[in-house]
Biotite code that builds the C-alpha atoms (Angstrom):
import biotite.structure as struc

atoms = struc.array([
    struc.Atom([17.511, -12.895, 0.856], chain_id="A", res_id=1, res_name="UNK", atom_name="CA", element="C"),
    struc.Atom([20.354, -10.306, 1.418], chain_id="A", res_id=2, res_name="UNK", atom_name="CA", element="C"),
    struc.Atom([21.063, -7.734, -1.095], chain_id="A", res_id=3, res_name="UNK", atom_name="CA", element="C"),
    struc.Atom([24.455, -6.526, -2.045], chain_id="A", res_id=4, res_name="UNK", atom_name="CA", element="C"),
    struc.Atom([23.019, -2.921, -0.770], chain_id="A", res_id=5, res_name="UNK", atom_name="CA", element="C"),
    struc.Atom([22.248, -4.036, 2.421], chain_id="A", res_id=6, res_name="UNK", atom_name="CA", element="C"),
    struc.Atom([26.023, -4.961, 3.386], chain_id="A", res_id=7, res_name="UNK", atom_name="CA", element="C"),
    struc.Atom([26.288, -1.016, 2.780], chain_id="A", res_id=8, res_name="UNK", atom_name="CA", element="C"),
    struc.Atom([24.833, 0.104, 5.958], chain_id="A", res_id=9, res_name="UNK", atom_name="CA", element="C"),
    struc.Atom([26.073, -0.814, 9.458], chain_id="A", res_id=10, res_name="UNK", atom_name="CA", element="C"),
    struc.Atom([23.796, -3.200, 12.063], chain_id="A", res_id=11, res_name="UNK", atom_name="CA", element="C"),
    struc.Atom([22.860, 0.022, 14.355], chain_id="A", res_id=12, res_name="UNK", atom_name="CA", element="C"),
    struc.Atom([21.419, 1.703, 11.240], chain_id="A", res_id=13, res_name="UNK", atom_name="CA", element="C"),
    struc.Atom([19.516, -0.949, 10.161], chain_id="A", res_id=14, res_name="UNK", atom_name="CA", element="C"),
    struc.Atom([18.085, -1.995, 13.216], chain_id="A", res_id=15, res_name="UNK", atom_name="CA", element="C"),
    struc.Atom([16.895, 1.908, 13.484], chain_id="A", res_id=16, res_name="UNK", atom_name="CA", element="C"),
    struc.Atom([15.017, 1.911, 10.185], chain_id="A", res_id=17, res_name="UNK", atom_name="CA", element="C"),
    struc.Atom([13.698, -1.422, 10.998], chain_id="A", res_id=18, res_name="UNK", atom_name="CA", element="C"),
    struc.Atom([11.972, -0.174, 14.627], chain_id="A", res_id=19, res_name="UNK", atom_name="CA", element="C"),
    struc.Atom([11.074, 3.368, 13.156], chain_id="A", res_id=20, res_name="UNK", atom_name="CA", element="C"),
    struc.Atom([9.646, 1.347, 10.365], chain_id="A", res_id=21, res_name="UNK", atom_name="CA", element="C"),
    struc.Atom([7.904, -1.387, 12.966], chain_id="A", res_id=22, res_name="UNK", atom_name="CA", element="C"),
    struc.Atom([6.751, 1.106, 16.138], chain_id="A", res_id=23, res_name="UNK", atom_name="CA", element="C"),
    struc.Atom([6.859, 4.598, 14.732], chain_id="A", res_id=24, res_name="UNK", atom_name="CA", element="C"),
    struc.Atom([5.687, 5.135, 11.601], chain_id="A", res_id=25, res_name="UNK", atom_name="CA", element="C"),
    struc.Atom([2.649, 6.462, 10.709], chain_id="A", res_id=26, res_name="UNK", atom_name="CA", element="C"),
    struc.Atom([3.185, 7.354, 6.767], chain_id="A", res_id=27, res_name="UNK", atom_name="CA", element="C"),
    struc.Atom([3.782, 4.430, 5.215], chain_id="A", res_id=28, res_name="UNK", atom_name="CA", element="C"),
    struc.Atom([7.223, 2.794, 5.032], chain_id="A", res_id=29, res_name="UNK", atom_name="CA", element="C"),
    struc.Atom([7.539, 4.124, 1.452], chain_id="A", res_id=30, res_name="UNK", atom_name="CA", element="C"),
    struc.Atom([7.866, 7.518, 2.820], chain_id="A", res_id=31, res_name="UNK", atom_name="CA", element="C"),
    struc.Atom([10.197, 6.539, 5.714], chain_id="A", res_id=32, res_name="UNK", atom_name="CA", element="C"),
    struc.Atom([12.791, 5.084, 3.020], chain_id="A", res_id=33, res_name="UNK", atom_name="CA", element="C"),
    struc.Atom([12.479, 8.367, 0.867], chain_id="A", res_id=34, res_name="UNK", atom_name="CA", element="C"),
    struc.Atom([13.175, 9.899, 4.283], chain_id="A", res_id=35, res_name="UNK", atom_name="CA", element="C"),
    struc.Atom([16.088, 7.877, 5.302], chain_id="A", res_id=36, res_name="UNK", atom_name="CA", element="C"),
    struc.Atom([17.645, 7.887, 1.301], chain_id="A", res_id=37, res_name="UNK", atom_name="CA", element="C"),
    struc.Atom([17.067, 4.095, 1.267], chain_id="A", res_id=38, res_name="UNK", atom_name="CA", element="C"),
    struc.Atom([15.209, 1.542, -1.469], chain_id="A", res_id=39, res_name="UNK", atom_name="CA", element="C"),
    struc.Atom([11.980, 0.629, -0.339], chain_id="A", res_id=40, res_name="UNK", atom_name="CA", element="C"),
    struc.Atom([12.661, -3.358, -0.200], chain_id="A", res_id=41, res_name="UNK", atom_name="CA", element="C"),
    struc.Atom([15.017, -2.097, 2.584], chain_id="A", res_id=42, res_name="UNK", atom_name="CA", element="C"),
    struc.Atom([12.877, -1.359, 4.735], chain_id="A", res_id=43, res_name="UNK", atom_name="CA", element="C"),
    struc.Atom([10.785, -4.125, 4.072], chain_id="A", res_id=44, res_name="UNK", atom_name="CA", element="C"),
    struc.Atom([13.774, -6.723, 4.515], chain_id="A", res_id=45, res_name="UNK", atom_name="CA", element="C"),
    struc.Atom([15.276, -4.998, 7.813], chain_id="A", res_id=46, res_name="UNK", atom_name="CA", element="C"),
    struc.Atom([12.014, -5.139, 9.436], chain_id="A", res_id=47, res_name="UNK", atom_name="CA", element="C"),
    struc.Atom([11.707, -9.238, 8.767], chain_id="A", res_id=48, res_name="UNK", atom_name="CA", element="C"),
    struc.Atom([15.576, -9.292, 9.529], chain_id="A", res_id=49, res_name="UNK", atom_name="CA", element="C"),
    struc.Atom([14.685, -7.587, 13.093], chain_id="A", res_id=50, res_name="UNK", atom_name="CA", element="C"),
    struc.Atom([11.202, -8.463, 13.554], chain_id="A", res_id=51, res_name="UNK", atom_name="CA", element="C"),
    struc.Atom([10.768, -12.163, 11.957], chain_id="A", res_id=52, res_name="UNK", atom_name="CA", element="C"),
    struc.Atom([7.085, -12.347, 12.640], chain_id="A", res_id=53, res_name="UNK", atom_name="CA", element="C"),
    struc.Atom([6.773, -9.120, 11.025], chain_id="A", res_id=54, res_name="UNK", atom_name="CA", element="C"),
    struc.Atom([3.657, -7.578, 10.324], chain_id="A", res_id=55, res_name="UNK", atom_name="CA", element="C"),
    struc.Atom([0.504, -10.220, 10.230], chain_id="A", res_id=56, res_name="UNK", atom_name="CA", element="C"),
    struc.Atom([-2.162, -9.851, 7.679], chain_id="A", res_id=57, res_name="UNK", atom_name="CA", element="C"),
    struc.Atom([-4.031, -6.336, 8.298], chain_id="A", res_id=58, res_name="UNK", atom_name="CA", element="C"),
    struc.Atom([-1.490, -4.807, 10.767], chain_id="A", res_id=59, res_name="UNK", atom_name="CA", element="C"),
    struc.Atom([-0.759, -2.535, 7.820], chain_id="A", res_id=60, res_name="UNK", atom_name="CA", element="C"),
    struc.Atom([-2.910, -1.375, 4.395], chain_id="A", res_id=61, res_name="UNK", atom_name="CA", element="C"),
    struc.Atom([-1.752, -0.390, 0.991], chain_id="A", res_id=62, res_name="UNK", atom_name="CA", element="C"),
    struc.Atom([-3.727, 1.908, -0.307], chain_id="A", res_id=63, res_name="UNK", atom_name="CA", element="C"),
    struc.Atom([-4.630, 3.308, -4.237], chain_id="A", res_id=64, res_name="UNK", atom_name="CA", element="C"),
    struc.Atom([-7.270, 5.841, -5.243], chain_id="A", res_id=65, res_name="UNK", atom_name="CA", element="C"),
    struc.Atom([-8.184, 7.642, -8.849], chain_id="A", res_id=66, res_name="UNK", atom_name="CA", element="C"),
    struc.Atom([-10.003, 7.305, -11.106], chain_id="A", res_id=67, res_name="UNK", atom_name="CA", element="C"),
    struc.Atom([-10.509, 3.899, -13.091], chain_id="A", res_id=68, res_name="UNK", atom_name="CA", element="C"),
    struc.Atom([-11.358, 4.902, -16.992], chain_id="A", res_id=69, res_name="UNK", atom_name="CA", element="C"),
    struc.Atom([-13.900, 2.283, -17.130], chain_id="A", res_id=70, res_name="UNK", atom_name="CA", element="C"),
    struc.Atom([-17.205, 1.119, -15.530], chain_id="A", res_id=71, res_name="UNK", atom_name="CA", element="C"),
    struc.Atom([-17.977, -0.742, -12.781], chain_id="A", res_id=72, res_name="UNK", atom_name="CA", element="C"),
    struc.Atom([-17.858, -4.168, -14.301], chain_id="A", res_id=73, res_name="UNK", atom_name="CA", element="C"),
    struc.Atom([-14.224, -3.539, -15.724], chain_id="A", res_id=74, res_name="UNK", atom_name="CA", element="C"),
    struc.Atom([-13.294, -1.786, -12.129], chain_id="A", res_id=75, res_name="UNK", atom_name="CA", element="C"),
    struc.Atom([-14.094, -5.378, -10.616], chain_id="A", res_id=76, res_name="UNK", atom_name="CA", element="C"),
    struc.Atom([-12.510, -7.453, -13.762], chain_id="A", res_id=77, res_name="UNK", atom_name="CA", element="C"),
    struc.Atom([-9.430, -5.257, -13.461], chain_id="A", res_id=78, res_name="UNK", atom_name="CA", element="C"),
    struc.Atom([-8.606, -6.382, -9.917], chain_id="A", res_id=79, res_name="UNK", atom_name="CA", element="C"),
    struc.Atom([-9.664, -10.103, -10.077], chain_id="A", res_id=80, res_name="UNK", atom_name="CA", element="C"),
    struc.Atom([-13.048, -11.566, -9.782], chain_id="A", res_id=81, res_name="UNK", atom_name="CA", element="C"),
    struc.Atom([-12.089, -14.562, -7.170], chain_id="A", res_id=82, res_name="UNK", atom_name="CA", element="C"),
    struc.Atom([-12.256, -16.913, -9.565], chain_id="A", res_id=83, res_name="UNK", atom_name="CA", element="C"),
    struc.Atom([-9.040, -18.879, -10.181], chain_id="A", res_id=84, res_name="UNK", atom_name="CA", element="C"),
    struc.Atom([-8.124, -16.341, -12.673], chain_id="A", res_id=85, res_name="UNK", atom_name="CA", element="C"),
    struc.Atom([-4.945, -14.027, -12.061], chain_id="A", res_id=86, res_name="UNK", atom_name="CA", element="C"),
    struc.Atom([-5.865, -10.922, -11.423], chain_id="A", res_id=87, res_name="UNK", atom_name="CA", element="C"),
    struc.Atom([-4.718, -8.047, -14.143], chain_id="A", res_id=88, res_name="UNK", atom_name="CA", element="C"),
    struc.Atom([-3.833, -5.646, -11.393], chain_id="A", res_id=89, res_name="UNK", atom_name="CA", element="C"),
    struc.Atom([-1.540, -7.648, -9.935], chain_id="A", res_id=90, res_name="UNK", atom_name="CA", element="C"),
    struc.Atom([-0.322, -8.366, -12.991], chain_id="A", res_id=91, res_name="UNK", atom_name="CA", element="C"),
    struc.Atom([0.679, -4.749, -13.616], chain_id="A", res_id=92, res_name="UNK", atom_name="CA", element="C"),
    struc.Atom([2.617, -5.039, -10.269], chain_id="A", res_id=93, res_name="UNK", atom_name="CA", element="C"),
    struc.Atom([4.483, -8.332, -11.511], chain_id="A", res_id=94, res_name="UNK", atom_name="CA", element="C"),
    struc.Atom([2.587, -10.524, -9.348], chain_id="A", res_id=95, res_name="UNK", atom_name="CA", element="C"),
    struc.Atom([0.554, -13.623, -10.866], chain_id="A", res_id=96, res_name="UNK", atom_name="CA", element="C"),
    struc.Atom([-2.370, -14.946, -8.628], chain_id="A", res_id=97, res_name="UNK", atom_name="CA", element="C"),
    struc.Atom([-5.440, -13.031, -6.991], chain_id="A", res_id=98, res_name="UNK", atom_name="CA", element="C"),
    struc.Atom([-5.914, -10.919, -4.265], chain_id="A", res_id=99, res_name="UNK", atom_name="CA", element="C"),
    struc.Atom([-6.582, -11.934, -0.916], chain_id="A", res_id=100, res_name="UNK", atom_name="CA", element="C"),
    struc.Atom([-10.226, -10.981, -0.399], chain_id="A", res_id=101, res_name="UNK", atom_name="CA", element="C"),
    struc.Atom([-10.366, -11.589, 3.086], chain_id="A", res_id=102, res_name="UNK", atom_name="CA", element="C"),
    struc.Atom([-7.526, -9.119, 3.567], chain_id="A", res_id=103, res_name="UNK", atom_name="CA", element="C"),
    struc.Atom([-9.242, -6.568, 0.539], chain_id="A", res_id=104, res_name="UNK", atom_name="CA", element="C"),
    struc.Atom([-11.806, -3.420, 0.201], chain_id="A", res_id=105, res_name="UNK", atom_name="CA", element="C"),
    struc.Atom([-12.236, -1.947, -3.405], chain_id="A", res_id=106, res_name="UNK", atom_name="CA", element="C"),
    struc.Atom([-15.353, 0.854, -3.793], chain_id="A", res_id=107, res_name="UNK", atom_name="CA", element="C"),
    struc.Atom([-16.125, 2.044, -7.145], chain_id="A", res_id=108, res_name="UNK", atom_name="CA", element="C"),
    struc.Atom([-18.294, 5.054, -7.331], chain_id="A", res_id=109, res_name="UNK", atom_name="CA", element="C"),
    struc.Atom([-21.028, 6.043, -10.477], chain_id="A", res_id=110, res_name="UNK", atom_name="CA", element="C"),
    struc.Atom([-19.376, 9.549, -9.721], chain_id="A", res_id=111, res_name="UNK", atom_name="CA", element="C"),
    struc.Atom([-16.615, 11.221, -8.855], chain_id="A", res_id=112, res_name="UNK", atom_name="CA", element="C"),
    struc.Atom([-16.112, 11.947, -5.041], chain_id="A", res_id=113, res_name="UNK", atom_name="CA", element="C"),
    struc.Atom([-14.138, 13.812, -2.881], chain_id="A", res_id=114, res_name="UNK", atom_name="CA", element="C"),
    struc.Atom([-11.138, 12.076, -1.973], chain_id="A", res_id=115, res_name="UNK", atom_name="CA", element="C"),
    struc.Atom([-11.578, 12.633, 1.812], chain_id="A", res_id=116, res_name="UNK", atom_name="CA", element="C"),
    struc.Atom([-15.000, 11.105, 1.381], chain_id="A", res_id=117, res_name="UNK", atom_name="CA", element="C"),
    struc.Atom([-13.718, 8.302, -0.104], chain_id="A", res_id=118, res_name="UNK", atom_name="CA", element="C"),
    struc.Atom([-11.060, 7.167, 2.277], chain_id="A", res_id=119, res_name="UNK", atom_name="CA", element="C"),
    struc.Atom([-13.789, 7.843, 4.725], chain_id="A", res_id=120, res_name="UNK", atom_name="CA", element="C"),
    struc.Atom([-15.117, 4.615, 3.654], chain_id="A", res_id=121, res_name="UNK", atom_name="CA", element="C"),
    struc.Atom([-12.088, 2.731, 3.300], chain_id="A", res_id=122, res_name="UNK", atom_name="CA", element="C"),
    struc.Atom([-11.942, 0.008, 5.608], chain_id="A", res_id=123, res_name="UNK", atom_name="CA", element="C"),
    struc.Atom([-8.706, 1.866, 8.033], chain_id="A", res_id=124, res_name="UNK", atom_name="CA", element="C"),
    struc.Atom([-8.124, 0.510, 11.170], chain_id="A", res_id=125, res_name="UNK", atom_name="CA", element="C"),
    struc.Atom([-6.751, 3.999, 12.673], chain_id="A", res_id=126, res_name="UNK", atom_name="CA", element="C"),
    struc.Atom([-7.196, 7.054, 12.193], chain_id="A", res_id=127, res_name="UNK", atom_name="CA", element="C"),
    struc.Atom([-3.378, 7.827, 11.445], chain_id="A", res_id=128, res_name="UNK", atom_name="CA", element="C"),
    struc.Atom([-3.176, 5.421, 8.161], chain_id="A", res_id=129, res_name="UNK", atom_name="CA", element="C"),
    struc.Atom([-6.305, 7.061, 6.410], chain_id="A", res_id=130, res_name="UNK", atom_name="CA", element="C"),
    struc.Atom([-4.849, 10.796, 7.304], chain_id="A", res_id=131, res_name="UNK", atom_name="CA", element="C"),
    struc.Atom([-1.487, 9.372, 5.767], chain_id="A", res_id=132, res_name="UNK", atom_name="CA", element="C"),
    struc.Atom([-3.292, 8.438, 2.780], chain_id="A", res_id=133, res_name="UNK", atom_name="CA", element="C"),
    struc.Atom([-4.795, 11.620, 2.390], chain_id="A", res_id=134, res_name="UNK", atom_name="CA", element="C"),
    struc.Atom([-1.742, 13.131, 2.803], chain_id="A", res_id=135, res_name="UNK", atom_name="CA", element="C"),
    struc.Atom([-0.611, 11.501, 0.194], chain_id="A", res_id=136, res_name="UNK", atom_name="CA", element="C"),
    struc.Atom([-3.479, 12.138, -2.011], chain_id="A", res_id=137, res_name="UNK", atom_name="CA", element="C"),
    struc.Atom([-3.214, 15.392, -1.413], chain_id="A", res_id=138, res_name="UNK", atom_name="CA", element="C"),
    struc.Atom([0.550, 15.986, -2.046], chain_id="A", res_id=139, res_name="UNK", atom_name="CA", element="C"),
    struc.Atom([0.071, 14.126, -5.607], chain_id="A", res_id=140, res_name="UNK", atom_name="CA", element="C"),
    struc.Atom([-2.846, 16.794, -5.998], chain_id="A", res_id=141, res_name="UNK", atom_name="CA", element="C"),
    struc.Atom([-5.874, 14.523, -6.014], chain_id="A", res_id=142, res_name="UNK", atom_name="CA", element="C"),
    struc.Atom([-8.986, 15.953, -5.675], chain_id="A", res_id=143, res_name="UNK", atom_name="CA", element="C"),
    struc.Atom([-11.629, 13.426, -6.627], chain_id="A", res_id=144, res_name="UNK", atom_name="CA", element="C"),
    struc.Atom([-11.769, 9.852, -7.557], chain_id="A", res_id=145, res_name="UNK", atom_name="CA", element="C"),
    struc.Atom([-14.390, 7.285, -8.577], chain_id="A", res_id=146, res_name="UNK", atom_name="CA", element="C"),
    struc.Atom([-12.009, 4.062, -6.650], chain_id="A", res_id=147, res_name="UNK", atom_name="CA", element="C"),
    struc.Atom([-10.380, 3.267, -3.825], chain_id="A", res_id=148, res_name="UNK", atom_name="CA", element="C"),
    struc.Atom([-8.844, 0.100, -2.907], chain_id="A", res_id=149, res_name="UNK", atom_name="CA", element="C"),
    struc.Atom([-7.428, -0.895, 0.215], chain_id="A", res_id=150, res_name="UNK", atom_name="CA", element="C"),
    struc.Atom([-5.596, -3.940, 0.807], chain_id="A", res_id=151, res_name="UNK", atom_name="CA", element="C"),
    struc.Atom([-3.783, -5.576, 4.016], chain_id="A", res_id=152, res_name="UNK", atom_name="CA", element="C"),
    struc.Atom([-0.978, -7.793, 2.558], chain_id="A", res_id=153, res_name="UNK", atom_name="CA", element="C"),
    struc.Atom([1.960, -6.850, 4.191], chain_id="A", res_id=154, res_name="UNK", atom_name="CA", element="C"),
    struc.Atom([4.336, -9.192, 1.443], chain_id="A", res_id=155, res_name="UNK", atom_name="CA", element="C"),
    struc.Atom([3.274, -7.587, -0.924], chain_id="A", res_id=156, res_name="UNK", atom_name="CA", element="C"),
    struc.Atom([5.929, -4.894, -2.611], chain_id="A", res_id=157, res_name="UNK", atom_name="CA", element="C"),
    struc.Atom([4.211, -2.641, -4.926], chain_id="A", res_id=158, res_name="UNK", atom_name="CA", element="C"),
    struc.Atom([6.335, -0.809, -7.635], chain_id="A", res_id=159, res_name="UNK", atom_name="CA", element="C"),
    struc.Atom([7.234, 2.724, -7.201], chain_id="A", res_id=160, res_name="UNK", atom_name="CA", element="C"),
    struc.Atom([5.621, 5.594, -9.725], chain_id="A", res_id=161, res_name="UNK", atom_name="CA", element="C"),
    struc.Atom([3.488, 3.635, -11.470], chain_id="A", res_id=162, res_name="UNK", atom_name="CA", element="C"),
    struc.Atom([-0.447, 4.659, -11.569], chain_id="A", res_id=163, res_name="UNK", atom_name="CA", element="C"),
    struc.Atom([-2.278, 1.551, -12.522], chain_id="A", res_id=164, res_name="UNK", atom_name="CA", element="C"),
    struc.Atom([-5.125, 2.033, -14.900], chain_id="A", res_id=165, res_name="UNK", atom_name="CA", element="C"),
    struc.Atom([-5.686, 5.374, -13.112], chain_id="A", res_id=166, res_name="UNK", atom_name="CA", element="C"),
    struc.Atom([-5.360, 4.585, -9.939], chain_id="A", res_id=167, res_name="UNK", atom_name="CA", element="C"),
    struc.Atom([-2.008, 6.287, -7.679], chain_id="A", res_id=168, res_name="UNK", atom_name="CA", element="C"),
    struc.Atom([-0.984, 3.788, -5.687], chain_id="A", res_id=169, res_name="UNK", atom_name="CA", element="C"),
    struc.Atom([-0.517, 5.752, -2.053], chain_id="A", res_id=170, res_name="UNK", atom_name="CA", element="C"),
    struc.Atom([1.492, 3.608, -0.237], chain_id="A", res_id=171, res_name="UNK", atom_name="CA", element="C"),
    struc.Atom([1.671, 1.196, 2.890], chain_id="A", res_id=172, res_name="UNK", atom_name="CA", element="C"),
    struc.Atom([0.666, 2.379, 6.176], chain_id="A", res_id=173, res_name="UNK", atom_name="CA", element="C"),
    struc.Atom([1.397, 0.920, 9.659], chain_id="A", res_id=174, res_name="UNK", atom_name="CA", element="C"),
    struc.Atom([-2.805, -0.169, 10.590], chain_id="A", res_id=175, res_name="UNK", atom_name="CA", element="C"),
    struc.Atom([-2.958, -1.974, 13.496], chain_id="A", res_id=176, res_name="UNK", atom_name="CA", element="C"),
    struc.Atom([-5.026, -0.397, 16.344], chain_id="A", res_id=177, res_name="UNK", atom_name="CA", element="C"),
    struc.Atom([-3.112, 0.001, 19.728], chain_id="A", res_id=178, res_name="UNK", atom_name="CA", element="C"),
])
């Protein structure tokens, strides 16, 4: 699907933010289109336009962390309990169906934790995509959270500058191991 937006910018410069986005980045593709002064979904659609095969399940990891206003049982209703049911997070995003579980990590803590604790845990292939998401964390000025989820869908387009039930969503990062 082509957008009228894309027609705006010339092959050379799209094939750029498609490798940078593909090879280079290491903060998350959201950040390299508020770099570039591009819509997100560009970056997502030059990167199948240049790379078809695109990123495979895993090779990169959304990631959200706060904190859920609820306990653990409504933490794990919130995102979906695998059981033919849509899931309400997704829902929030616009999205019907569940997650992908083999492609999903959500930890909900009794307490509040340090964030750097908790993307400890995360399940990050590298080392670069969990300092990203700190980064992130960090520049939104969280300290401590009682969730993180991490989740390796590379189709799916979350929207921008919406914190779902608490939880900032802190963006897509490039995860495959070299």
């Amino acid at each position: 699907m082509t957008t009228k937006s894309t027609e705006e910018y010339s092959l050379e410069f799209r094939r750029d933010v498609a490798d940078e986005a593909y090879f280079r980045t290491t903060d998350g593709y959201e950040n390299l289109a508020k770099r570039r002064g591009i819509p997100n979904e560009l970056v997502w659609q030059w990167v199948e336009e240049f790379h078809p095969k695109g990123p495979q399940p895993n090779d990169v990891i959304h990631c959200w962390a706060g904190t859920f206003p609820g306990d653990t049982y409504a933490f794990y209703d919130y995102l979906g309990n695998d059981d033919g049911e849509d899931s309400a997070m997704l829902a929030d995003m616009g999205e019907t169906g569940e997650f992908d579980y083999d492609l999903f990590y959500a930890e909900f803590f009794d307490e509040p934790i340090a964030i750097a604790a908790a993307l400890a845990d995360a399940t990050f292939s590298t080392h670069s995509a969990e300092e990203a998401a700190l980064a992130q964390a960090v520049e939104l000025g969280i300290e401590h959270v009682n969730a993180v989820i991490c989740y390796g869908d590379p189709s799916l387009v979350v929207p921008e500058g919406i914190v779902f039930r608490g939880l900032h969503y802190l963006g897509v990062y490039p995860d495959k191991p070299e």
